[in-house]
C-alpha positions in Angstrom: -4.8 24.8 14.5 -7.1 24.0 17.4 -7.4 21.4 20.2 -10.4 19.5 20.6 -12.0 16.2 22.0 -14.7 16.6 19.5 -13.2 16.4 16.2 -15.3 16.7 13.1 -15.1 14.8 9.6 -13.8 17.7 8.8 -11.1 18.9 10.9 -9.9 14.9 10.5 -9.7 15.1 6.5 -8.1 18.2 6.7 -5.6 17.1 9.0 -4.8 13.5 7.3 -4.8 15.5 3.4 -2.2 17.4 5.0 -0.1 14.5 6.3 -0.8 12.7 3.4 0.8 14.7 0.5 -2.8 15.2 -0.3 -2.8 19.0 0.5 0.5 20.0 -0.8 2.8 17.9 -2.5 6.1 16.8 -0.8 8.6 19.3 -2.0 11.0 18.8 -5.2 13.5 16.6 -4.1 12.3 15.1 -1.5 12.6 11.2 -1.0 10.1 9.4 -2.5 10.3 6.8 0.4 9.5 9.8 2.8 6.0 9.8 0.5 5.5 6.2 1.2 6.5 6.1 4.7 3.6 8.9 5.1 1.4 6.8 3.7 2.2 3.7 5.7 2.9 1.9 2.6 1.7 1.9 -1.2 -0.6 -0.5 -2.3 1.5 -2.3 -5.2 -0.6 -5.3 -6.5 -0.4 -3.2 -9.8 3.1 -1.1 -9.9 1.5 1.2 -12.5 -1.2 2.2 -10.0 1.5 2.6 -7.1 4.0 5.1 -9.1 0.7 7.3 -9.6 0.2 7.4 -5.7 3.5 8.1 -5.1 3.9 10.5 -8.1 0.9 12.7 -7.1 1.9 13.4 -3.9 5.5 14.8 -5.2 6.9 17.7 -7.1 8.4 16.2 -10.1 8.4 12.6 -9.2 7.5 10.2 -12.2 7.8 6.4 -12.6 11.3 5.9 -13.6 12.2 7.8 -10.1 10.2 5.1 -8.1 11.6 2.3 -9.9 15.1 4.2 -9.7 14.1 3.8 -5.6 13.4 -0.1 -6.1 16.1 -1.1 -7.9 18.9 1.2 -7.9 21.2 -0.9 -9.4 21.4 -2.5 -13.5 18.5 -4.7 -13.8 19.8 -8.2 -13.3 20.4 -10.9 -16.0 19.6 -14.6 -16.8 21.1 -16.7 -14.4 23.2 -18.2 -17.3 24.6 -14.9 -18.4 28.4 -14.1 -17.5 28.6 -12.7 -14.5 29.2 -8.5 -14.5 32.1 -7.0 -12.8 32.0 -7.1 -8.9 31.2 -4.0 -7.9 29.1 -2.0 -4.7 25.4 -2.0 -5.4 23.7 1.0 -4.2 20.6 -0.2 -1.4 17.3 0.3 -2.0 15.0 3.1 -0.1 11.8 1.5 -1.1 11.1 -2.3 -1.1 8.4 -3.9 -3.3 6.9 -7.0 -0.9 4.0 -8.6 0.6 2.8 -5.9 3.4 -0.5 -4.9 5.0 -3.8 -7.8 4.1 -1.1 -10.1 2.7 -1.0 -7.9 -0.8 2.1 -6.8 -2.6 3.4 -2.8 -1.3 5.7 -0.7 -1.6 7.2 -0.5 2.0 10.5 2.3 2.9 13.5 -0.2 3.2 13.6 1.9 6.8 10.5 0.5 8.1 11.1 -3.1 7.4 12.3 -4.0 11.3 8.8 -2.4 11.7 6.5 -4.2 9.3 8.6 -7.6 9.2 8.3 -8.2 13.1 4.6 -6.5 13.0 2.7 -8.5 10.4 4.1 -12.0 11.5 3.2 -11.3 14.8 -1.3 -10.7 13.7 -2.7 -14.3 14.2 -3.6 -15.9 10.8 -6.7 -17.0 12.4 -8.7 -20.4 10.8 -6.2 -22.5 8.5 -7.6 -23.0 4.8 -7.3 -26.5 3.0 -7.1 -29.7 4.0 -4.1 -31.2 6.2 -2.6 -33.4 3.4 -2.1 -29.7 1.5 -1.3 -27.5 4.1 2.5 -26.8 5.4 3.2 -28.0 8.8 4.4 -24.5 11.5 8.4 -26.7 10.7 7.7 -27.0 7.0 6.6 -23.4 6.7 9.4 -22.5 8.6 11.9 -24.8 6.6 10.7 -22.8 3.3 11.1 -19.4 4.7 14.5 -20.3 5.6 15.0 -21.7 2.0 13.8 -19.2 0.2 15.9 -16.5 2.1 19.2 -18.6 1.2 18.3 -19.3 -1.9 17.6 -15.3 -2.8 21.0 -13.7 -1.1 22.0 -11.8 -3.8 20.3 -13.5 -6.5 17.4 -12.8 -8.6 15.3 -15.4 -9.5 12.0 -16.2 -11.4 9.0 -18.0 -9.5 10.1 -21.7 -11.1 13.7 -20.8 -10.2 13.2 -19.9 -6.5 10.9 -23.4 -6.8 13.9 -25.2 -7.8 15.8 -23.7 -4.9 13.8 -24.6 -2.4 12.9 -27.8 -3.3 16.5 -28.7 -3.2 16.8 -27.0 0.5 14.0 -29.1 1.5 12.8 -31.9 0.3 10.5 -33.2 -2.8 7.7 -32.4 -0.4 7.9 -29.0 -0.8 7.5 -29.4 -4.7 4.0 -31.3 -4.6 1.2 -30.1 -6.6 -1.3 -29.7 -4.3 -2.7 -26.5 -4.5 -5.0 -25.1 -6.8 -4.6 -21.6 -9.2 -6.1 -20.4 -12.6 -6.6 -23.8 -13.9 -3.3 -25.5 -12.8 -1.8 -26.8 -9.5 1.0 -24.9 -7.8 3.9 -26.6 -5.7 3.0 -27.0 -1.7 5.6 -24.4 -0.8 4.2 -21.4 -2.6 1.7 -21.2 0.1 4.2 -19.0 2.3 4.9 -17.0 0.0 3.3 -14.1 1.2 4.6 -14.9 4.9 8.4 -14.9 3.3 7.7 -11.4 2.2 6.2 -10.4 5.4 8.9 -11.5 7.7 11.9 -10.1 5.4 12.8 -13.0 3.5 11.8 -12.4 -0.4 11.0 -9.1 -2.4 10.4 -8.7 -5.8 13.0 -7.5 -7.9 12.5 -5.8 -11.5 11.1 -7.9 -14.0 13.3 -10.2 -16.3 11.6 -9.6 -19.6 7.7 -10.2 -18.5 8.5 -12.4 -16.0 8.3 -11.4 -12.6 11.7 -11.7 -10.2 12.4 -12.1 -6.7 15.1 -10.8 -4.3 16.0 -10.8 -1.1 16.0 -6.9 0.5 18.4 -5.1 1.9 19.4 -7.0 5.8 18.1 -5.7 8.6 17.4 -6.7 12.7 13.6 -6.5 13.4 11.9 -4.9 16.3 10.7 -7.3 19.1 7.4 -8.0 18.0 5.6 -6.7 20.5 7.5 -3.2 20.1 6.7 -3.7 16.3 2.8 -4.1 16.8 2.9 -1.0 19.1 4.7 1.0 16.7 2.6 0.2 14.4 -1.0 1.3 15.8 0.9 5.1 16.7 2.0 5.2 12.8 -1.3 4.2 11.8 -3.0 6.7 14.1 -0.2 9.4 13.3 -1.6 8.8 9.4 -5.1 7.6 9.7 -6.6 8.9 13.0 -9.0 9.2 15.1 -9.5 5.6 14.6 -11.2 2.5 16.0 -9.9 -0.6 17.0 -12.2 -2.2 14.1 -10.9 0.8 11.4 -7.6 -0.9 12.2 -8.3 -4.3 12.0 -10.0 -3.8 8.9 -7.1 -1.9 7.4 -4.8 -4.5 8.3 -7.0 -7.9 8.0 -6.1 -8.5 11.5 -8.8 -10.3 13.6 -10.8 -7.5 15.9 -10.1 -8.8 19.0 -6.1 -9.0 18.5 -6.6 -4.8 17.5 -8.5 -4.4 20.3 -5.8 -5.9 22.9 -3.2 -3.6 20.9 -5.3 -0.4 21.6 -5.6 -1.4 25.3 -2.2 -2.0 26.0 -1.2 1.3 24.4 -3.8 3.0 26.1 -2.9 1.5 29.4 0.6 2.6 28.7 -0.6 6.3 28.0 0.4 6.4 24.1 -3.1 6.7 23.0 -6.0 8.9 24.2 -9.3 8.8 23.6 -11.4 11.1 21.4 -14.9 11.9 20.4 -14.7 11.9 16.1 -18.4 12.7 14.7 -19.9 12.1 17.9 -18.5 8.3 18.6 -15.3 6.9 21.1 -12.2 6.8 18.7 -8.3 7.6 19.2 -5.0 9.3 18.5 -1.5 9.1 19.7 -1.3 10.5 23.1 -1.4 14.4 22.9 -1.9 14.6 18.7 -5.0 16.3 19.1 -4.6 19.4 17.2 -6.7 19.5 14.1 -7.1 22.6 11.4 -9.4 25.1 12.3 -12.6 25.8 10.2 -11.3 28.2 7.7 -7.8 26.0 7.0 -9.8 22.8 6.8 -11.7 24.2 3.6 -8.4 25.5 2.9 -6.5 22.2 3.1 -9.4 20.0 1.4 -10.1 22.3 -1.4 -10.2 21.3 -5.0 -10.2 17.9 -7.4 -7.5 15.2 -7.3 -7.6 11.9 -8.6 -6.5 8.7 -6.8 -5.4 5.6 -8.6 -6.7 2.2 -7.6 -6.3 0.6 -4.1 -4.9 4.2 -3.2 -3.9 4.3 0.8 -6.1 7.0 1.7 -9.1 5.7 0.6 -8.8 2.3 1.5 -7.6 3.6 5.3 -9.4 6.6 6.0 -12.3 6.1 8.3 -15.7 6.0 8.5 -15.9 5.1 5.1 -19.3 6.1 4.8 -18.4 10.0 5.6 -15.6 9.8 2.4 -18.0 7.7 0.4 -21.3 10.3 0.2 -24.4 9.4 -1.2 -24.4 8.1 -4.3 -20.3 7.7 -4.1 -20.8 4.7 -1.9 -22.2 3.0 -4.5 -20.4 3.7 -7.8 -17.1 4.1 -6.5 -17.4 0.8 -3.8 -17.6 -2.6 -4.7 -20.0 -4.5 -2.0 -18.4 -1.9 0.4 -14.6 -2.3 -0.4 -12.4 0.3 -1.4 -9.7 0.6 -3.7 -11.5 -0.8 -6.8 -12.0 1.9 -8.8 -9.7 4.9 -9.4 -11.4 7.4 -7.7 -12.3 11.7 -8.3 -12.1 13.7 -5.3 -13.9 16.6 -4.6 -13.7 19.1 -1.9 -12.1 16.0 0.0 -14.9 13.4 -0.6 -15.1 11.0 -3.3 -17.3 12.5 -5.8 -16.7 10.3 -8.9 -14.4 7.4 -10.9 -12.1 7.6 -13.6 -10.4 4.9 -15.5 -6.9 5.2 -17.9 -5.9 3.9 -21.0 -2.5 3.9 -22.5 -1.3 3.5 -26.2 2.2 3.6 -26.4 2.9 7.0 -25.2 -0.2 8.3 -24.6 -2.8 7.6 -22.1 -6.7 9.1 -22.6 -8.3 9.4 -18.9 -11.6 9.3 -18.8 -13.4 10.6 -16.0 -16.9 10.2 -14.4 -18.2 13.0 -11.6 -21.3 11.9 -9.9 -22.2 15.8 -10.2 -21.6 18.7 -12.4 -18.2 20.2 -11.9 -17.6 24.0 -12.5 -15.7 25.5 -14.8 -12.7 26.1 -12.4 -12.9 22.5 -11.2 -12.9 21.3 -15.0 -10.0 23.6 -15.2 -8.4 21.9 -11.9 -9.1 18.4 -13.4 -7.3 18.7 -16.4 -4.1 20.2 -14.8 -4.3 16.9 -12.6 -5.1 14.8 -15.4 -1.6 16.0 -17.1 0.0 15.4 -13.9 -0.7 11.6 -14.4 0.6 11.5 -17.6 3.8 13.6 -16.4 3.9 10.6 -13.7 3.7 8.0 -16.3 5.7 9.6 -18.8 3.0 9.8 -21.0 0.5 12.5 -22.8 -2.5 12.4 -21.7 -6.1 13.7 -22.8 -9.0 14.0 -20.3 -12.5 12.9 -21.5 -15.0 13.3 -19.4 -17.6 11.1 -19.8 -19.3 7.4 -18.6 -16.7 5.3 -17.3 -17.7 2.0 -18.7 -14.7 -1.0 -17.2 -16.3 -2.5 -14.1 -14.1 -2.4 -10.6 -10.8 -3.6 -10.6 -10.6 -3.5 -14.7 
């Protein structure tokens, strides 16, 4: 390892593979909420595309062990069901919610005094629709409240929770004033995503095909202020060296607010400046050792595939440097990440792939934006059985056009 003020594209991928589980996988055994936690939370908006991030970072890990990590405990029945036999329910280590940008992660059960007191705190900025729709700041408040009482130990569809909080509110919060897909939703599902950000709702496991929702596991959050602080060192510990803007984009937090954070932290000497390809950027005070040449080719080394909305390429920065040439434009879509399932190469992305499952098989077809040696064809279909092993599925490699268009 060396220590420099001048750190390389390089020296920086090598360094975040490495802290990533991208490198070397996290051993056999080893928590997957210690995977997530490194990752500063799994994108979750599909679950299928979350147990693959998790599952090809760790030895051994497949879906059933990060659904195992969700819900721990027999999935939960129909409200009208008898009721099973008291008895201790084992916690959770990983919590399925609303977390960074307002979309649905996997967050460690750990880090919720963290992220609960952190994402409230980021200013939501303009307020959308008109003020006969919107939620007064003591109606909003009201329905958070609700929707925590009504989900203490409970596990309850969207029109259930509804129901619930109607009745802990008022017929208010049950107007049809919003619309979604072709209908009107009740005035109260607008907080939704602010319930699961400040610790009142999760998701619980799915009640047939419809989707659940829980309260997790209790827990005291960090002033907010601490929170927010915390916050920029984990992201800098993960994602570094990193702007201000890097973070606000990350975290759809208004640029000015990320810069303030920086400054305080760098006024309190837990952030230093450093040069990263030539430009002002920073790390947590005195994590400035990066690999050395010969470990960084080391580290970054081979082909790996990345599911969609993965964290490292939707957080790793400049976007343009992990995004080559013709990259940026097949695997982006108008310059966001995260849509396509994405081939890396050498540590840049160098291609897209796209999986489809029939009962228990899956087919992944992959598309390099080069030629791929022999070794790396080899490499690629070790990896490509590694997805099916995460699934719990066999899987075929095809490589060939990938013809589904972002986000299929």
């Amino acid at each position: 390892m060396t220590k420099t003020t001048g750190i390389t594209w390089a020296a920086a991928s090598a360094r975040r593979f490495e802290r990533q589980f991208l490198a070397r996988s996290a051993r056999t055994g080893a928590p997957v909420a210690d995977v997530a936690a490194a990752m500063l939370g799994v994108h979750a908006q599909v679950l299928s595309a979350a147990e693959l991030s998790v599952g090809l970072r760790a030895d051994d890990v497949t879906r059933a062990d990060v659904r195992e990590a969700l819900w721990p405990a027999v999935p939960p029945t129909a409200p009208t069901a008898p009721p099973p036999p008291p008895s201790p329910s084992p916690s959770p280590s990983l919590v399925k919610t609303h977390g960074p940008r307002g979309t649905v992660h996997l967050l460690p059960a750990r880090d919720l005094p963290m992220w609960c007191a952190a994402l409230p705190a980021i200013p939501d900025g303009t307020a959308s629709g008109s003020t006969d729709v919107r939620l007064t700041g003591g109606q909003a408040g009201q329905v958070v409240a609700a929707i925590a009482e009504a989900l203490d130990d409970a596990f309850l569809t969207i029109d259930e929770l509804g129901e619930e909080v109607v009745a802990r509110t008022g017929p208010w919060a049950g107007d049809l004033v919003m619309p979604a897909f072709q209908t009107m939703w009740p005035r109260w599902r607008q907080v939704l995503h602010r319930a699961g950000q400040c610790g009142a709702l999760s998701f619980g496991p799915n009640r047939g095909r419809r989707v659940t929702y829980t309260r997790p596991p209790r827990f005291t959050p960090l002033p907010p202020e601490e929170a927010s602080r915390l916050l920029v060192r984990r992201y800098l510990y993960a994602y570094g060296p990193a702007t201000p803007r890097h973070f606000a984009r990350w975290l759809a937090a208004p640029p000015g607010w990320a810069k303030a954070r920086y400054a305080e932290l760098a006024a309190a000497g837990e952030i230093e400046e450093v040069r990263h390809e030539g430009t002002p950027a920073w790390v947590v005070a005195g994590d400035t050792a990066f690999p050395d040449a010969p470990e960084q080719e080391e580290l970054v080394r081979g082909v790996r595939l990345l599911p969609y909305f993965d964290a490292y390429v939707v957080a790793a920065q400049p976007r343009e440097l992990l995004f080559p040439g013709p990259a940026y434009r097949r695997a982006l879509a108008g310059g966001q990440a995260g849509n396509f399932p994405v081939l890396l190469v050498d540590g840049v992305v160098a291609g897209v792939w796209y999986q489809r499952r029939r009962g228990r098989r899956t087919t992944v077809t992959v598309e390099p934006l080069a030629p791929l040696t022999a070794r790396q064809e080899r490499e690629l279909a070790e990896r490509v059985e590694r997805v099916g092993a995460v699934l719990e599925a066999a899987a075929e490699l095809v490589i060939g056009e990938v013809t589904v268009g972002a986000h299929a």
